[in-house]
N, C-alpha and C positions, 0 to 999 in steps of 0.2 A: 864445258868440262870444268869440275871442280880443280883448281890447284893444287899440286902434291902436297906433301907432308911437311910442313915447315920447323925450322930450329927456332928454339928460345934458348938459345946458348948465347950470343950474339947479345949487346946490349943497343939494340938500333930501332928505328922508328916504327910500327906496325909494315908500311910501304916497304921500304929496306929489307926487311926479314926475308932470309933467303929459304931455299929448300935443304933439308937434311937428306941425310944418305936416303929411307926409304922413298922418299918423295921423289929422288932424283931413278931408282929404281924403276919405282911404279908406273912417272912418266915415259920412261921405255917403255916397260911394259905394254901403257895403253896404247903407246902411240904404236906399238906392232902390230897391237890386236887390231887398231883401227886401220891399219892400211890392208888387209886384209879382207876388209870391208868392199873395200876398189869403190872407195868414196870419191865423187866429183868437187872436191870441195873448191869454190870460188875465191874465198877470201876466209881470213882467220884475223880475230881480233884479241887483243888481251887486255886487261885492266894493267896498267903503268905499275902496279907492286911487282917485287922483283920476286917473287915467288911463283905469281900467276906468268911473267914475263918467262920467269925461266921454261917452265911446265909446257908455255907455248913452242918455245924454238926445239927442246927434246923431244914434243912430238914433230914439229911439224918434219924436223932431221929424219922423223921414223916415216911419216909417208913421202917423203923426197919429195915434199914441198918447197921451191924456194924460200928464204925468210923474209924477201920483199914482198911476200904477201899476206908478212903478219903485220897489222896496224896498233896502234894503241890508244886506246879511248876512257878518257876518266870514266866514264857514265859504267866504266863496266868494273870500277874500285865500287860495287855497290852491293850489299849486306841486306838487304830490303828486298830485290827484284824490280821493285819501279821501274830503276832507272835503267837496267839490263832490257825490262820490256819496251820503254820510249825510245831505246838504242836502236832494238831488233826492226820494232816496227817503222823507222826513219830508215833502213838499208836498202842499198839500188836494189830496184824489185829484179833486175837482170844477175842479181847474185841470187841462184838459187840455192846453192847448198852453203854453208857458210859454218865454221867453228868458233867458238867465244872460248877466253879462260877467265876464269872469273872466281869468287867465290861462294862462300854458304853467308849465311840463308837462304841470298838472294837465288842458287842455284834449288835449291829443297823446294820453296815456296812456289819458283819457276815450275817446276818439274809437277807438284800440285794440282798449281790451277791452270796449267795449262794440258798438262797432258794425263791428268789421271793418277801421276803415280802415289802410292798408297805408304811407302815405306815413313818412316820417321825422317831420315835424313840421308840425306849424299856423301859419303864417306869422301875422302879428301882423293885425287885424282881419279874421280870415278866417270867417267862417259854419260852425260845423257842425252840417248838419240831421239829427239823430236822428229813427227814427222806431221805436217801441215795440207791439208787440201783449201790452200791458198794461192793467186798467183801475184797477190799484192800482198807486200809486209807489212806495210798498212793495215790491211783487213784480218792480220792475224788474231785468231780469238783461243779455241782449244783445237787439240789434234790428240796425238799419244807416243806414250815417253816410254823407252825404254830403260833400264839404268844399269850399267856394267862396270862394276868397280875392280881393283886388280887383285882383289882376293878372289873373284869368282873365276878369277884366269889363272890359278895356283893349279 
């Protein structure tokens, strides 16, 4: 999941920069839409910026997720995908369903070459649902991407 909608109001470090009003929104939002889903979700990880941090505990509050099962991993402060992909495919293969917050490009590029999607870019806390016919995260290569942003839930 991309990160909400951040403020540039704030004179603070890219990491630091929080979410604004629609961002903090939208992460309700999705995270309603997603529980909805009656996702088995194993584990949730976020990138250490406080914008992807926040995005994560709004949702995970929406599927009454514990928050001690959101972790926090540099490799996922990455703007590239590399580093989001070397993350995923290192993950206990006994986590099978698993949420990231993270951000763009790395999320667009993800979404690309891994699952097909076609669109130009991932709007800012927008879902994208990979799904994998893998049983090692290791061996991940392509599967297909769905992408749900919270305009399309207006």
């Amino acid at each position: 999941m991309r990160h909400g909608k951040s403020s540039w109001e704030l004179q603070v470090s890219d990491a630091d920069r929080p979410l604004n009003e629609r961002g903090i929104n939208d992460a309700h939002r999705m995270g309603a839409f997603l529980a909805t889903k009656d996702l088995e979700i194993d584990a949730a990880y976020t990138s250490p910026a406080n914008r992807a941090a926040h995005t994560g505990l709004i949702v995970l509050k929406e599927l009454n997720l514990p928050f001690h099962k959101l972790s926090v991993s540099t490799m996922l402060y990455d703007f590239s995908g590399e580093d989001v992909l070397e993350f995923v495919r290192c993950l206990p293969d006994e986590e099978n369903t698993i949420i990231t917050f993270g951000h763009n490009h790395a999320c667009t590029a993800l979404a690309h070459s891994l699952g097909g999607f076609e669109g130009a870019n991932i709007p800012t806390a927008s879902a994208v649902l990979f799904r994998f016919d893998v049983s090692l995260w290791s061996s991940l290569k392509t599967g297909t991407a769905e992408c749900i942003s919270p305009k399309m839930l207006m």
